[in-house]
Kinemage of the C-alpha trace (Angstrom):
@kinemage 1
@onewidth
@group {chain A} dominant
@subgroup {mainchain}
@vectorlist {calphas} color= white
{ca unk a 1} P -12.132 17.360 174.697
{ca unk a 2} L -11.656 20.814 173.259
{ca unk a 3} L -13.870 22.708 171.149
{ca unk a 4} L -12.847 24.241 168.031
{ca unk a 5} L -13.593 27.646 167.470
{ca unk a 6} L -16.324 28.154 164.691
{ca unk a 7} L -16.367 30.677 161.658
{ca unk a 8} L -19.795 31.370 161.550
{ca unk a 9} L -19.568 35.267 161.955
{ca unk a 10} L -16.337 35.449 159.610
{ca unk a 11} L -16.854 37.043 156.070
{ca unk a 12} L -14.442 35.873 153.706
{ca unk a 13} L -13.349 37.429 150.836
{ca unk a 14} L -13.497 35.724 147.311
{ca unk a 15} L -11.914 35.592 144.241
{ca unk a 16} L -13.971 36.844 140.324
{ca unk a 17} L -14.804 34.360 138.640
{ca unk a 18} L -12.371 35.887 135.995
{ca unk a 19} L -9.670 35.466 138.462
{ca unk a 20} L -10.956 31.221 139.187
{ca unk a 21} L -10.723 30.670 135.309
{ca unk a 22} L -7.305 32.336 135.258
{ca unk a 23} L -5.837 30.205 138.348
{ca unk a 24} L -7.867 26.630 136.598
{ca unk a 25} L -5.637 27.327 133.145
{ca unk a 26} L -3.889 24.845 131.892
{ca unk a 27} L -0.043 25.964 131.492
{ca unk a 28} L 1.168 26.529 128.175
{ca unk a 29} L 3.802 24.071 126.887
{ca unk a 30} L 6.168 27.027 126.479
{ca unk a 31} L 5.335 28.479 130.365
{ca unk a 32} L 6.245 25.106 131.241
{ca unk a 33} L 9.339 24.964 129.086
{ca unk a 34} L 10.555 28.285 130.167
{ca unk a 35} L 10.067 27.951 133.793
{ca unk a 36} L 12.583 24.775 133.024
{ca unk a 37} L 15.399 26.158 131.427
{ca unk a 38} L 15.609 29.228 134.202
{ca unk a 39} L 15.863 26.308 136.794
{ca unk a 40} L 19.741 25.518 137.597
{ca unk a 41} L 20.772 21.839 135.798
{ca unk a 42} L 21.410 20.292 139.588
{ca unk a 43} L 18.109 21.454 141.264
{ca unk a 44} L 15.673 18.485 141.793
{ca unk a 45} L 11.955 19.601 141.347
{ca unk a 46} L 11.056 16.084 143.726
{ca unk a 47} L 12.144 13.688 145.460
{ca unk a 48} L 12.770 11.269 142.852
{ca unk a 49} L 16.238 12.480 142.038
{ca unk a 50} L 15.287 13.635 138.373
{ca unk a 51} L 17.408 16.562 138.105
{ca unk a 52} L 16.779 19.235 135.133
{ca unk a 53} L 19.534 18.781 133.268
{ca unk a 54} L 17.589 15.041 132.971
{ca unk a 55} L 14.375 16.911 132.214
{ca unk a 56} L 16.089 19.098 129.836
{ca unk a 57} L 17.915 16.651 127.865
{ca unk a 58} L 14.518 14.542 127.301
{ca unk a 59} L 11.799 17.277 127.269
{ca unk a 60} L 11.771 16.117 123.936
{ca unk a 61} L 9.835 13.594 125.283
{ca unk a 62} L 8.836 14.509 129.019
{ca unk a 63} L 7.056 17.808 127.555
{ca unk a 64} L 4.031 15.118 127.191
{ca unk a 65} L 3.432 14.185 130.865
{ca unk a 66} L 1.304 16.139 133.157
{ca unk a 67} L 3.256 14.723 135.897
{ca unk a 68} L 6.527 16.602 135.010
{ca unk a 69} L 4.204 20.253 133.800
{ca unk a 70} L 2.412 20.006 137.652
{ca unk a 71} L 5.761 19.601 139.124
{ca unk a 72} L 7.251 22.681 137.577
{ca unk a 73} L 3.973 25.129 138.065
């Protein structure tokens, strides 16, 4: 069996906490909305074959689930 190096002597670097609470935001509805409308109608953000034209003609009503806004971040 091999052994795995180990990261004891490594120094990391970290983020601020200023930076944490910036990259933990919750997206805006209109980050989320933009970042839509620059993506071409035919592009697929998953594999479930919803296109955004599909997302575009119901964000009316898709702008509600966090599924769709995590996809699109």
């Amino acid at each position: 069996m091999e052994k795995r190096p180990k990261l004891d002597a490594m120094e990391f670097k970290m983020i601020s906490q200023e930076d944490n609470y910036f990259f933990l935001a919750k997206f805006e509805e209109e980050e989320v909305r933009e970042a839509v409308w620059d993506c071409g109608n035919l592009k697929s953000p998953g594999p479930d074959g919803y296109n955004f034209k599909f997302i575009k003609v119901f964000w009316y009503l898709l702008k509600y689930d966090d599924e769709v806004s995590s996809r699109v971040s």
